[in-house]
Every structure is written in C-alpha cells, then in structure tokens.
N, C-alpha and C positions, 0 to 999 in steps of 0.2 A: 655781757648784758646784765644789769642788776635787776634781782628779784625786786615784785613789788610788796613794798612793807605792810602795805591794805589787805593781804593774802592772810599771811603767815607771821604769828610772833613764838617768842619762846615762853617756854613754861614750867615751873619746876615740877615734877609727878612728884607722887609719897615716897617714890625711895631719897626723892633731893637729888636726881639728876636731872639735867635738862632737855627738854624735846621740843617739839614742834605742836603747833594747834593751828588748825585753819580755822579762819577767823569766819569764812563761808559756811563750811557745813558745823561751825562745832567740834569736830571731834579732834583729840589730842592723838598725837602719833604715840604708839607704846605707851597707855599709861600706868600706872601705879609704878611699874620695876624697872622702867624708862628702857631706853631702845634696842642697847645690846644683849642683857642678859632676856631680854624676852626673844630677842632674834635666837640665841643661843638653845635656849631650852627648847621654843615653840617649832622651830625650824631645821635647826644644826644640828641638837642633840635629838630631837625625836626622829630627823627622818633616819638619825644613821648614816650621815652622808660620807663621810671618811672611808667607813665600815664598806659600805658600798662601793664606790666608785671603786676600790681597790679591786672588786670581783670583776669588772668590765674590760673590756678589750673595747677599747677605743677611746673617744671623748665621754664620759658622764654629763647629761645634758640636764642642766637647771633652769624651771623656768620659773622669776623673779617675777611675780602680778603684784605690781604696785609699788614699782621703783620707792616714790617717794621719795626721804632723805634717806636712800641707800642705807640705812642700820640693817636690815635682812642681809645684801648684800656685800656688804664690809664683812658680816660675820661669817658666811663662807668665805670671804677671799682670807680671813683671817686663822679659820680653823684647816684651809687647806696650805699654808705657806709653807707648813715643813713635810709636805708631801711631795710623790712625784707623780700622785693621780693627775691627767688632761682632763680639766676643766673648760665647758662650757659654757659660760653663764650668762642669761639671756635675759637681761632688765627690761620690763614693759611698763611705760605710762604714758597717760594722757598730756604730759606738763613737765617739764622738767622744771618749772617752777619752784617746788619745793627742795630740790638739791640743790638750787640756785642759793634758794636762800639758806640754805644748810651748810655750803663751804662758804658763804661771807659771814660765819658765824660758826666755823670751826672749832675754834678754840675751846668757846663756851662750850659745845655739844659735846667734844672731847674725842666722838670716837673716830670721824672724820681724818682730825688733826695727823694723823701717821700718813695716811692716804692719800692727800690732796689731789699729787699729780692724775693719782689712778680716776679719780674720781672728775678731775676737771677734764682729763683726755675722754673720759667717755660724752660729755656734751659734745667734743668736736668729731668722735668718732675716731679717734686714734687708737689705732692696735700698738700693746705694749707686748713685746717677745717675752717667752713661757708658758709652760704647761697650764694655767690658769687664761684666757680668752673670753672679757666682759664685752659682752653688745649691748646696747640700745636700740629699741624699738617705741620711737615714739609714736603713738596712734592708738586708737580705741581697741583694746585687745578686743571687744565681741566681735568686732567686724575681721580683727586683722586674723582670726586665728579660721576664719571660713575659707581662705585661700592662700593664705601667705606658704611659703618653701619652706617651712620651720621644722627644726628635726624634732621628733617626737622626745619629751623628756623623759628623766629618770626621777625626775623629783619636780613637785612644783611645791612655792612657797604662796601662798594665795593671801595677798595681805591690801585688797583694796578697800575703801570705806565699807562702812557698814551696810547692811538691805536699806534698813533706813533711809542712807542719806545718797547712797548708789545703788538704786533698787537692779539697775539694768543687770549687774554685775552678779548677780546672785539668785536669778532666773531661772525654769527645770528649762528653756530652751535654751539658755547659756550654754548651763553644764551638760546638756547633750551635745553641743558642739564641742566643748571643750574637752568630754569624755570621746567623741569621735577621733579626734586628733592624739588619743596615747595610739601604740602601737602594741597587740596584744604579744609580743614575743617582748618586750622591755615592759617587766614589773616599771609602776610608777607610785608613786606615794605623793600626796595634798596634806597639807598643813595648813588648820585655818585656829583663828584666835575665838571664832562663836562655838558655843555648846549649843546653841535653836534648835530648836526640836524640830521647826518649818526647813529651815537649812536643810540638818539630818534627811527631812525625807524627799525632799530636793534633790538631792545626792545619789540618794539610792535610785531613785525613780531615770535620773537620768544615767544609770546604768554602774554606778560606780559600787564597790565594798566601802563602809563605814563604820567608823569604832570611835570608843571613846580615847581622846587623847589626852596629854598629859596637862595638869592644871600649871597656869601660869601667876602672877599677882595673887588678885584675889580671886581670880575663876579657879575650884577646883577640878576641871575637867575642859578641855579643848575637842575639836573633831579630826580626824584625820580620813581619809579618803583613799582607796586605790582602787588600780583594774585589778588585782591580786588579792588573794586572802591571804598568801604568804606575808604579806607586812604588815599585817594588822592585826596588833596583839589582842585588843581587845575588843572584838567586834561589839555590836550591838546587836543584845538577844531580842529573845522571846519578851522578859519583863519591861524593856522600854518598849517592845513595839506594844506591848498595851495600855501604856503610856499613851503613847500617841493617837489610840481608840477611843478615847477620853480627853484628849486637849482640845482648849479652845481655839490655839492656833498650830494644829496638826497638817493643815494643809500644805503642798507645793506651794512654792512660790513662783506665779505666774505675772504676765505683765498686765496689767488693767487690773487686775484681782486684788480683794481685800483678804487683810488675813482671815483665818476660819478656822472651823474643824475638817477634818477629811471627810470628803466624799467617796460615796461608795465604789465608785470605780477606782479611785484611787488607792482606794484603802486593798481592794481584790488587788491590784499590781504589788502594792507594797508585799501581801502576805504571797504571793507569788515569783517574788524575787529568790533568785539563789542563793541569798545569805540567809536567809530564815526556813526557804525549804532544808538546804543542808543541817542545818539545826535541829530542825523537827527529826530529820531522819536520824537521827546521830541521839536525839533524844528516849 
C-alpha cells in the first residue's frame, strides 16, 4: 500500500542530510544532525546498549516509542550486528505511515537502503531468524501498555512528537503508567530528545530517576530517565530543582492543564522524592 504524499515530504536538516517532516503537525523527524547520527548518540550511545545487554541472561528487551521511519531502530539493529547479544526490539506506533513512506524513498534517506527487507517484513509481521527479533506494535501505546503481555524493557527509546503537538504522550498519568510497567529487578534506562523543565518534573513525579543527558545538534543537554540511579550519570540536583521553584512553566504536565509554575503540593512531592532526599543526605 503506498503512503499518502499529503502526510509527509522530505527535507534537508543543517547537517544536508535527508529526513522526514509531517506536513500535519510541523515537526521534522531528527533535525539539525538528521536521523542516524542523533539515533546514535541520543539512544545507542547514551543508553549503553551493547555494554548492557552483554551483562543479561536472556533477551535484552527494547522498547521503540515512536517507530516512525525506523532511524532509532536501524540503529540498534545496526550497532548490534556483530554481536551475539538476543535482542528484542519492540517498535510502537500509531501509523505505519511514515515508514511507508520512508522505504518508497529509501535511497534518498540512505539509512534505510541496506535494510529494506528487515524493514518491509516488519509491516507484514514476518519473523527473520537470529539473535536480533523486531516486532511491531501498531496501536496507541497509552492505552496498549495498560494491559497488553509485554515484557518489561531494558531500555526504552522514547521519541514520539513533541507535548506540543502530542500532548497525550507526555502526561504525569502517562508516565505513571508507563513507569508501572518497568519491572523493579531489570534496571531500565528512557532517552528522550527535550531538556523541559515540565517534562523533568513529570518524570520524577511519576516515580521515575532523572538527569541530565547528553546534548545532541544544537540542544546542549537531553533527559534521560530510569527506575535506577545506577544509570544515571548525572542526576539532577539541588540547583536545577531551584530552578524549577522559580519557573514559569515548572508544573507537571497534566491533561486539560495549562502550562504554569508549580504548585505547592507539587512542589512538597517533588522535594520529597528520593533523588533529592538522597542528595540532601549525602550533602
């Protein structure tokens, strides 16, 4: 079935390679340093996934929010191909749209082009033999991750629209749901492309650790997220959380809600989280 061209066109980012822009909400997939090398740094290299999986006895389980055109996911199946870690990697979207129109336009995009078959069998749902194992999950991840049989991951790469233009996706009842479903004996690590300060404390509130992550383009600074303080190099202290006692949009991200400053019950959770009590005490 061909994508429809009213969706999605291509586009060149500042580094001059090519990506994807939905023509609905605006926004460019990977911009400035175009697809791979931000999947690479923001995802590959930060969560450590090589480094990891290699410590597991069993499948290392990935979970992929925001298929998209597959660049997140090409670049684990890419950085795992001379390994002999068991991979599972679990692609979620709403649309297969945009990978639709991402392999009739392989060539141009480049990173695709090695991949095809991998990539056109996962629309039909075809299992390819070896240690590496991609599924598709087409459906609303908020709803599908409240019941679905999914095995709790090791890593998530969390890359769907922005609050802006996906507000749903980026909710403190989201991420309570989505923090319900790690499994507290499997460390897990989130990698996201916003630095928000609303994000951050979104995060924390729905139970997660939070630090600063590694800058990509032109963001010097990304977030990362775990149930663990083991993998997160560099939390967030005392000085941003005073940051956030002074922002004008320090609040959770809630549904019907405007941005804001925190409220004080908020604010009492936040300085009563165990990333910041441990802090204090260690202080």
């Amino acid at each position: 079935m061909k994508s429809d061209p009213a969706v999605f066109e291509l586009v060149s980012v500042k580094s001059g390679v090519q990506s994807l822009r939905c023509r609905t909400t605006g926004e460019v997939f990977h911009p400035v340093v175009g697809p791979m090398i931000e999947a690479r740094i923001l995802h590959v290299r930060q969560q450590r996934l090589i480094e990891r999986a290699a410590t597991v006895n069993g499948p290392f389980i990935i979970w992929d929010v925001g298929l998209g055109a597959a660049a997140n996911a090409i670049a684990v199946i890419e950085a795992f191909e001379e390994t002999d870690s068991r991979i599972e990697l679990h692609s979620f979207d709403q649309t297969t749209e945009p990978l639709r129109f991402a392999l009739e336009h392989a060539s141009e995009l480049g990173y695709l082009a090695p991949h095809l078959d991998k990539a056109a069998g996962l629309l039909t749902n075809q299992t390819r033999p070896g240690p590496l194992q991609w599924k598709l999950h087409v459906s609303d991840f908020r709803e599908l991750i409240k019941s679905a049989p999914l095995p709790a991951p090791h890593a998530i790469l969390y890359d769907p629209y922005s609050a802006g233009k996906n507000p749903g996706m980026w909710t403190l009842e989201h991420f309570e749901n989505l923090r319900a479903r790690l499994d507290e004996e499997v460390p897990c690590m989130l990698t996201n492309y916003t630095r928000s300060t609303a994000v951050r404390v979104t995060l924390l509130l729905a139970g997660f650790f939070v630090g600063h992550g590694e800058g990509v383009g032109e963001k010097d600074q990304t977030t990362v997220a775990s149930n663990s303080t083991t993998l997160i190099d560099k939390p967030l202290n005392a000085t941003w959380l005073n940051r956030v006692r002074f922002s004008t949009k320090g609040a959770p991200l809630r549904a019907g809600e405007k941005e804001g400053p925190i409220g004080e019950k908020d604010w009492t959770r936040l300085l009563e989280h165990p990333q910041f009590r441990a802090q204090n005490a260690s202080a």
